[in-house]
C-alpha positions as CSV (number, residue, x, y, z in Angstrom):
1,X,102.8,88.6,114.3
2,X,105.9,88.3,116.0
3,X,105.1,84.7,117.8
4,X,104.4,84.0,113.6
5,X,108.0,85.0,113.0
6,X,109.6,82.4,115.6
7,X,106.8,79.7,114.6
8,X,108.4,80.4,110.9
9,X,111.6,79.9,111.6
10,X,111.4,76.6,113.4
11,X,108.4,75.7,110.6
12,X,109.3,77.2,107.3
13,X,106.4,76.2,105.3
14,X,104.0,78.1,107.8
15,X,101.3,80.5,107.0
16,X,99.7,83.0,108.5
17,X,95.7,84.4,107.6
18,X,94.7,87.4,108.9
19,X,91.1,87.2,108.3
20,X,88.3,90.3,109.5
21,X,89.5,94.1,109.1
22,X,90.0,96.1,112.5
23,X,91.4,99.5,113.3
24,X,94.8,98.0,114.0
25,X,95.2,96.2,110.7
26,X,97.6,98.9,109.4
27,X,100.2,98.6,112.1
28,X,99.4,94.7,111.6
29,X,100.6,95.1,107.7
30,X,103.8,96.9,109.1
31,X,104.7,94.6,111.3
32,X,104.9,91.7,108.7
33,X,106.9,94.3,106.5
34,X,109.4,95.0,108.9
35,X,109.6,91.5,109.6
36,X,110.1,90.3,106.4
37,X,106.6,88.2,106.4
38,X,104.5,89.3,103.5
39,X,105.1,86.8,101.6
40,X,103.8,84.4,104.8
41,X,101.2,86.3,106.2
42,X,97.9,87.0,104.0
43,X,95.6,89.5,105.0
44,X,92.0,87.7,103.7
45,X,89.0,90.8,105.0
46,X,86.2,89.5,105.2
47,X,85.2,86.0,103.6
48,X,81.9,84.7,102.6
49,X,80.9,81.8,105.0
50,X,82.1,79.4,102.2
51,X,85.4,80.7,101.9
52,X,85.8,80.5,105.9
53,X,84.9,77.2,105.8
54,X,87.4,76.5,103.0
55,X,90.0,77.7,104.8
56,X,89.2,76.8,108.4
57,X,89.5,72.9,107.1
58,X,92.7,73.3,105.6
59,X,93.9,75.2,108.7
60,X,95.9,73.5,111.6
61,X,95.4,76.6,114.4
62,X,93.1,79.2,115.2
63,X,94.6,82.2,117.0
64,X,91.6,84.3,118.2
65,X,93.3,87.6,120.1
66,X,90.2,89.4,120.2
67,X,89.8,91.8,122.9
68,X,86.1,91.9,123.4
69,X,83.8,88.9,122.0
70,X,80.7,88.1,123.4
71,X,79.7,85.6,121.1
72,X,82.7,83.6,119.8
73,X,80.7,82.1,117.1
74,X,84.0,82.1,115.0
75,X,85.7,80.1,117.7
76,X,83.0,77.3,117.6
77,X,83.2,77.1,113.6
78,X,87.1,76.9,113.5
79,X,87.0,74.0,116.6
80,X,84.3,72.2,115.0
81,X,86.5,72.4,111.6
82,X,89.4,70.7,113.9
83,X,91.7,73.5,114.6
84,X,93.3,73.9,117.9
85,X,92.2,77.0,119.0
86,X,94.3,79.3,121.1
87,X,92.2,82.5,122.2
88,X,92.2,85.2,124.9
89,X,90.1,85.0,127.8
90,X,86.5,87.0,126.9
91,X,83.6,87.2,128.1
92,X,81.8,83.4,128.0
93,X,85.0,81.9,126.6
94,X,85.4,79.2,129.3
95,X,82.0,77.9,128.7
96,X,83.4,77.0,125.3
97,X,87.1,76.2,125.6
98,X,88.4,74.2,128.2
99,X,91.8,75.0,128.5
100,X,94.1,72.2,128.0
101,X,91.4,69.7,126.9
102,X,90.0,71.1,123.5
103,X,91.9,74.0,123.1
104,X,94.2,76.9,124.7
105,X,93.2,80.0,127.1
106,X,96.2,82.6,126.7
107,X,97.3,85.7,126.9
108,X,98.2,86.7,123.8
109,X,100.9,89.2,124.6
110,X,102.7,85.9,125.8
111,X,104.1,85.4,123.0
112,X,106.7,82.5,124.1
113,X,104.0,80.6,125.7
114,X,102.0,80.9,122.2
115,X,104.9,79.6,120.5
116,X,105.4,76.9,123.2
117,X,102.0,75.6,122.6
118,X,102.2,75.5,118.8
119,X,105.3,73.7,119.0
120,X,103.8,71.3,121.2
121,X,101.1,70.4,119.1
122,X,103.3,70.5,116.1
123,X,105.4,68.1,117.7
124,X,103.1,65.6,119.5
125,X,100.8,64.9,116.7
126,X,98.9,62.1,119.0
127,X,97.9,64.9,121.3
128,X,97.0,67.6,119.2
129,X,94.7,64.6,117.7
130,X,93.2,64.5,120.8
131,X,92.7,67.9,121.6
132,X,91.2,68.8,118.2
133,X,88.7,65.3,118.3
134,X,87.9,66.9,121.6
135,X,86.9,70.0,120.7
136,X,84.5,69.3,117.3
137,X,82.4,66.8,120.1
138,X,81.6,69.1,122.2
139,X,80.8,71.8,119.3
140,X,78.8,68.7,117.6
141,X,77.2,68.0,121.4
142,X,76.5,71.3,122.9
143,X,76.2,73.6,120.0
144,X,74.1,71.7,117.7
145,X,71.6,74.4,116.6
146,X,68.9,71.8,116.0
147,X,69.4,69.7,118.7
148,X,69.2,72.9,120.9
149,X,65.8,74.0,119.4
150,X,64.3,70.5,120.2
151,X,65.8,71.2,123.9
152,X,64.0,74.5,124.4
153,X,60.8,73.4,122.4
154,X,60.6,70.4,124.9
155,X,61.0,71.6,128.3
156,X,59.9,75.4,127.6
157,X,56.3,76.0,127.3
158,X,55.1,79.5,126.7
């Protein structure tokens, strides 16, 4: 929230979705009060995969703070979507984001460094290109669902 409030002051158009529901979405809620945001920052709940879709597509960053994730399925759908994803560091995440390359590894207390990254993307259009092209291959090549059935159905027997 408060990186959001520097981001929306160098980018006045900027929005902020809050999407899920968690034990800390109340002092989230007040924290966009106090900070005048509410009429930037939407809290969505939960959205039918549709929805997510809908949105992720229309959306240029995906900020995933989460604390624990061992499955960052979310993650793949928003860098397959094109977003630039900036997450924490969880369990598994490296296998999927290879900071720098297709998307950002942060901690997301850093707050100055999220803002820094944002701004760089905003800002160099030909290499947040890059970065987001980057990250829907390797969704597309190494998360393909079907293409990893065919994998295990060739060289598994049981």
């Amino acid at each position: 929230i408060y990186a959001f409030f520097y981001i929306k002051k160098r980018f006045p158009t900027s929005k902020l979705f809050i999407i899920g529901k968690g034990s800390l979405e109340n002092d989230l809620k007040k924290k966009v009060i106090n900070l005048n945001l509410q009429h930037s920052i939407k809290f969505l709940g939960w959205l039918s995969k549709k929805k997510l879709n809908e949105i992720l597509y229309q959306t240029q960053f995906y900020l995933h703070f989460s604390k624990v994730d061992v499955i960052p399925n979310s993650i793949k759908e928003a860098m397959y979507s094109r977003c630039i994803v900036l997450s924490s560091k969880t369990f598994a995440i490296e296998e999927i984001i290879d900071h720098k390359k297709d998307g950002f590894i942060i901690d997301p207390k850093n707050k100055s460094k999220i803002v820094k990254i944002i701004n760089f993307c905003i800002n160099n259009t030909s290499s947040a290109k890059l970065i987001r092209n980057k990250a829907r291959k390797k969704i597309k090549q190494n998360f393909d669902v079907k293409k990893n059935i065919k994998f295990f159905l060739r060289h598994f027997k049981y």
